[in-house]
C-alpha positions in Angstrom: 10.3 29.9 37.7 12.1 32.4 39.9 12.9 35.1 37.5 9.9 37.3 36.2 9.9 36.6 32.3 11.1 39.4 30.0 8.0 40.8 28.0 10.0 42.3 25.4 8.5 41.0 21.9 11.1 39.2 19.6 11.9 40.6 16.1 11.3 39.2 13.1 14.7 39.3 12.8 14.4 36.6 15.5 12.7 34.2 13.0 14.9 34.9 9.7 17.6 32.3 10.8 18.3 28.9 10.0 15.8 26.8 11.8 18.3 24.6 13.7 19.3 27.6 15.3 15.5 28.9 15.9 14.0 25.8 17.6 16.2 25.7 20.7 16.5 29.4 21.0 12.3 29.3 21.0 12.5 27.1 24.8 11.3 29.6 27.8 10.0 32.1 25.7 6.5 33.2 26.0 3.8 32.4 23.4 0.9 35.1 24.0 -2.5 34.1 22.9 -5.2 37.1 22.6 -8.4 35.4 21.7 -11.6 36.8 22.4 -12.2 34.5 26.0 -9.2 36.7 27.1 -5.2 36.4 27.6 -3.4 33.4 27.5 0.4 33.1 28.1 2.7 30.2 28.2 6.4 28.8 28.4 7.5 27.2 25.5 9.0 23.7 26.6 9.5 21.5 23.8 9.3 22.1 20.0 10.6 20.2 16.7 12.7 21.8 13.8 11.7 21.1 10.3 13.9 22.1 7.4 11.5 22.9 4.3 12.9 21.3 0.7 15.7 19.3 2.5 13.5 17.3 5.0 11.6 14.4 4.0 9.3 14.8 7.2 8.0 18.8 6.8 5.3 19.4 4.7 7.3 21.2 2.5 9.4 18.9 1.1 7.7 17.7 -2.1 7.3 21.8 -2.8 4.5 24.6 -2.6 0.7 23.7 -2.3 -2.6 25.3 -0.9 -1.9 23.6 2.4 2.0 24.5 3.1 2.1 28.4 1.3 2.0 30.3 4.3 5.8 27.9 5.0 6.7 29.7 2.1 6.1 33.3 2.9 8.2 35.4 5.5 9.2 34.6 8.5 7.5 35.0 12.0 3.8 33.9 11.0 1.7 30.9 12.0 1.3 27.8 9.9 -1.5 26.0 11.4 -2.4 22.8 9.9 -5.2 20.1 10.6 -4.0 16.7 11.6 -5.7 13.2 11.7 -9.7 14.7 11.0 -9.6 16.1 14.3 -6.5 18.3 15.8 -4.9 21.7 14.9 -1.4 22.2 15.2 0.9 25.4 15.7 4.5 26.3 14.1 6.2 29.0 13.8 7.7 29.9 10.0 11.3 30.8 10.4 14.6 31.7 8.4 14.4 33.1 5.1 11.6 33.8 2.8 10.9 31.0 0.3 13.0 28.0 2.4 9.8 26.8 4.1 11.0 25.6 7.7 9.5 25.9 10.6 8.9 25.3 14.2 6.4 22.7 15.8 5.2 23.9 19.1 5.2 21.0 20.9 4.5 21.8 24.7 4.1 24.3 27.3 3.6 25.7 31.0 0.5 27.9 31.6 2.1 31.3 33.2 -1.8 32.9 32.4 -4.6 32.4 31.8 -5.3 28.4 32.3 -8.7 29.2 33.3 -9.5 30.0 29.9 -7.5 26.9 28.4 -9.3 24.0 31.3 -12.6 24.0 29.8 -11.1 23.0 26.6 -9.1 20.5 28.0 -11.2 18.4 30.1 -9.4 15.3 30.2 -6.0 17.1 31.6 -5.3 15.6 35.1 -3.7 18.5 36.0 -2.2 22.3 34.3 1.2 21.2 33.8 -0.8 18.5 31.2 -2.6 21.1 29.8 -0.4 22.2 26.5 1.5 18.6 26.6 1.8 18.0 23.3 1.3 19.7 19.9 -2.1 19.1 19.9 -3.3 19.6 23.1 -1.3 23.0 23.0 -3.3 24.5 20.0 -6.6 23.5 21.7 -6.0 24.5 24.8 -4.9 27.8 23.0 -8.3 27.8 21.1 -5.7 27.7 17.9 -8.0 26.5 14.3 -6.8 27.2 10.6 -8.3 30.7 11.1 -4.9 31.4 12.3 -3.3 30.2 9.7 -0.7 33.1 8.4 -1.7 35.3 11.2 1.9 37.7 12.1 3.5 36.9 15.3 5.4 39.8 14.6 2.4 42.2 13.7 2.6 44.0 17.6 0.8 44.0 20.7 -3.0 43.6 19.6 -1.8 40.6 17.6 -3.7 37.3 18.2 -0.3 35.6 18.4 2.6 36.8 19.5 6.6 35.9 21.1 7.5 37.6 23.7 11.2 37.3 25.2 10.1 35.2 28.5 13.2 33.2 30.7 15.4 30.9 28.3 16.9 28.3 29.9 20.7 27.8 29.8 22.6 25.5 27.4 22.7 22.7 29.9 18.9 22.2 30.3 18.2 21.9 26.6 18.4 18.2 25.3 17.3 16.5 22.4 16.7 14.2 20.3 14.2 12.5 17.7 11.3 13.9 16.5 8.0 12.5 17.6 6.7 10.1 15.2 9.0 10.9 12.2 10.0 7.9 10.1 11.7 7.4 7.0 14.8 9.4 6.0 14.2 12.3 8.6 13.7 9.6 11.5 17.4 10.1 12.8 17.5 13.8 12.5 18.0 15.0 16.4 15.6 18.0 15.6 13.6 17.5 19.0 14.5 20.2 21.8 13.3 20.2 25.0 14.1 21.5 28.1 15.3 18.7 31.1 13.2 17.5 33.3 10.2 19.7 33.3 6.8 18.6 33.7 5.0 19.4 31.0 7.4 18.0 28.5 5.6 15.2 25.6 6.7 11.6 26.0 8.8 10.9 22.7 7.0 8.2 20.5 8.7 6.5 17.6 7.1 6.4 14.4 4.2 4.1 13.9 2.6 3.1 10.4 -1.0 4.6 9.8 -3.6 3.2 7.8 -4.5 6.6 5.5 -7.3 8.8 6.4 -8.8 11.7 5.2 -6.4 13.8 6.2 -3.1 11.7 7.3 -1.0 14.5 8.2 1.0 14.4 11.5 2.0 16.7 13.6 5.1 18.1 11.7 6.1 20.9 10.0 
């Protein structure tokens, strides 16, 4: 990245819009991560749009529970959920209050703090795989349900926060299906990414699971 990434933090206002208009608009901006190992920064890549009440694959689309509330509440706070007995992942709540969608962070480039994020990633070949994938991104991150409603919007001492960053121009943004979505929501082209960079997720069709103890997968 040439340009030095604009460190303005983005409204809430930012948030409360339809999520199809969110998701893309979330690529090159900065996800800041204050935990207590120190700063972490990093370039969204790749994220996944889920539309609440009228999208069989978010969480929210068979209505309210303990799990999904925080989808529920205002815009611009965390919804962290755990996945498959063993991962965390991190969205984003967005457009009004009550609609329940939200935005899957699905991948990232370090810009700081990477030295914090390679212990917890021991298996990553190099830093570009650190945050490649939903998954990997909340642990590199150090993100756990603890985080769960915390306000992205709540100011500089925030443990989460969005900060305006380098968006990339219409041209580099593609997309496409969303990662291991079937059913009904498996043609929605709710995917974004930006071309050609190296810390994008390999897409992955949907695959039939035998049910666990929890079976969720990393949507929103």
């Amino acid at each position: 990245m040439s340009e030095t990434p604009d460190r303005t933090p983005l409204p809430r206002a930012f948030f409360d819009r339809p999520v199809l208009e969110v998701a893309p608009d979330l690529l090159g901006r900065t996800l800041v991560r204050r935990s207590p190992e120190g700063l972490m920064e990093l370039r969204l890549t790749e994220v996944e749009a889920y539309a609440g009440a009228i999208d069989p694959g978010s969480h929210a689309f068979r209505g309210r529970t303990a799990r999904n509330a925080v989808m529920f509440g205002p815009p611009g706070h965390a919804y962290v959920y755990f996945t498959y007995g063993m991962w965390h992942c991190l969205n984003l709540v967005c457009g009004p209050e009550g609609e329940a969608s939200g935005v899957l962070l699905r991948a990232g480039e370090f810009l700081r703090g990477a030295d914090h994020a390679r212990p917890r990633r021991r298996s990553a070949h190099s830093d570009h795989e650190l945050a490649k994938g939903p998954a990997r991104l909340a642990t590199a991150l150090d993100i756990a349900r603890s985080l769960n409603g915390t306000d992205a919007c709540a100011g500089p001492e925030a443990p989460l926060a969005v900060l305006t960053g380098t968006p990339p121009t219409p041209e580099e943004i593609r997309s496409g299906p969303r990662t291991g979505v079937g059913g009904e929501g498996a043609p929605h082209p709710w995917r974004f990414w930006i071309t050609d960079d190296q810390t994008v997720s390999p897409y992955r069709p949907h695959t039939p699971r035998k049910r666990r103890l929890d079976s969720g997968r990393p949507t929103a």
